[in-house]
N, C-alpha and C positions, 0 to 999 in steps of 0.2 A: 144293016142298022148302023147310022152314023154314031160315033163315041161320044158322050156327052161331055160337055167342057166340065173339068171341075174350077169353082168356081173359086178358090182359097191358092191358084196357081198363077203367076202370069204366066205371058206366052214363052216364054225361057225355062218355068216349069218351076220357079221360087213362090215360095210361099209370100202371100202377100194378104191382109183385110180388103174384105169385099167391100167394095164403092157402094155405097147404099145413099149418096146426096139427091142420086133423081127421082128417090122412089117418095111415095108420100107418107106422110105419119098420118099411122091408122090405128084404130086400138087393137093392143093385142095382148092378151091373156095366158097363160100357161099354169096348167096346176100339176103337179107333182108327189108322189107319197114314195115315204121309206118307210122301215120297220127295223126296231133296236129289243131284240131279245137278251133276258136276263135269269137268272137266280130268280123264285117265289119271293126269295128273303130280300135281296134287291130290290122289286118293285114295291113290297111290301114300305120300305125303307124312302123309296121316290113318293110313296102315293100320302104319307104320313110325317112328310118332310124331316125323315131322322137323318138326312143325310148331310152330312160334318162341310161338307161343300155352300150348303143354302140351300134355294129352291132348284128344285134340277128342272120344271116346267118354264117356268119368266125366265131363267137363264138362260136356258135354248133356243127360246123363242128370240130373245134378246141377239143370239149369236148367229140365227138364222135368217133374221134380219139385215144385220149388218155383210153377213155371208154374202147374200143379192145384193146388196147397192156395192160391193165391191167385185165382182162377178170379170170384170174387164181386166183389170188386177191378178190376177189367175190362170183366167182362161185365157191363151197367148193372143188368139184372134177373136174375142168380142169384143162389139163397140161399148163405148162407155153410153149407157143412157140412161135416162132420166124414170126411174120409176114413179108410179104414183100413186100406187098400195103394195104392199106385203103383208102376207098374212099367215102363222103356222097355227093347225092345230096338233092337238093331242089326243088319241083317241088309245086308248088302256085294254088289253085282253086279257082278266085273269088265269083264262083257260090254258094260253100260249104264254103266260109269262111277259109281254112284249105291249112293246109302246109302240103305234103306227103314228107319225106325222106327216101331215098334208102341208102343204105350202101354194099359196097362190099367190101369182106376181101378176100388176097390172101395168102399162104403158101405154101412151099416145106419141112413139115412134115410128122408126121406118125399119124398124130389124124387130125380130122376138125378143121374149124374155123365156124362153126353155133351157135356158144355162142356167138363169137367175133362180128360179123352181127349185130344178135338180139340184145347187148345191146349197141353197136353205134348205132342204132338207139333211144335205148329206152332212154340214157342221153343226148341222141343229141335231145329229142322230153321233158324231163325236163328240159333242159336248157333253149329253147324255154319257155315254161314253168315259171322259174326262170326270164328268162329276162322281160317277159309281164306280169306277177304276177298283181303287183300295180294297171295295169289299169283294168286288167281281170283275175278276181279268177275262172270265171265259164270255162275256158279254158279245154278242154277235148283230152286225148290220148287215140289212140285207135288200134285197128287192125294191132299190132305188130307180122308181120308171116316171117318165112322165104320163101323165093321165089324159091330159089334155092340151092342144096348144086349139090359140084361133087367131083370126087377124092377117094379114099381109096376102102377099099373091101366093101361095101355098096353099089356102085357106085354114078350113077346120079339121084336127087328127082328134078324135077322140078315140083310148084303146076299150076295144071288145073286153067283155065280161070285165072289166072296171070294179 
């Protein structure tokens, strides 16, 4: 079996951005979900806005947002691109104590957006985080996956049982 070139190497073996000028812009998609567990008393405190920070929902979303359009900024090897929606929700389990946020990122480029996803969610689930600190340090983020990517020569990953 031949070794597959990776593709974040030249041929000297340094890291370098992948050329992506020949390929076409296509649309492509990525959604992503995390999960920020708390204290009863904590979400209790998010869901009825007693928390001394603001709104802990618009503020995430806010920080989840801007998270993805900075994504190249961070991530050492993404390209800078041009998004053309973002979107977080919020979805509440009183059972689990815990906030689940989704994130979906849209483009008409020539690379993904699966970095832009995963870390709208991931500072959109520290900011959460950030805001309920004070009352609950033992707060826990977890199971940060991508859900879905589509789009490019790759095509479509969607994960099983999702």
């Amino acid at each position: 079996m031949e070794k597959e070139k990776l593709t974040h190497l030249d041929e000297q073996g340094h890291i370098r951005m992948v050329d992506v000028s020949s390929k076409p812009p296509t649309l492509r998609e990525a959604i992503a979900r995390g999960t920020i567990s708390m204290e009863a008393k904590t979400l209790e405190a998010v869901l009825h806005h007693k928390v001394k920070k603001g709104n802990v929902f618009e503020t995430a979303k806010i920080a989840g947002i801007m998270a993805a359009k900075k994504t190249f900024l961070l991530i050492p090897l993404c390209h800078q691109i041009q998004l053309t929606t973002i979107n977080l929700e919020f979805s509440v389990n009183r059972e689990k104590n815990s906030i689940t946020i989704t994130s979906s990122v849209k483009t008409i480029e020539r690379t993904g957006v699966e970095m832009e996803a995963l870390l709208a969610v991931s500072v959109s689930a520290l900011t959460i985080y950030d805001m309920c600190k004070a009352m609950d340090r033992g707060m826990k983020i977890s199971d940060i996956i991508l859900l879905k990517k589509s789009g490019g020569q790759s095509g479509t990953f969607v994960r099983e049982g999702k």
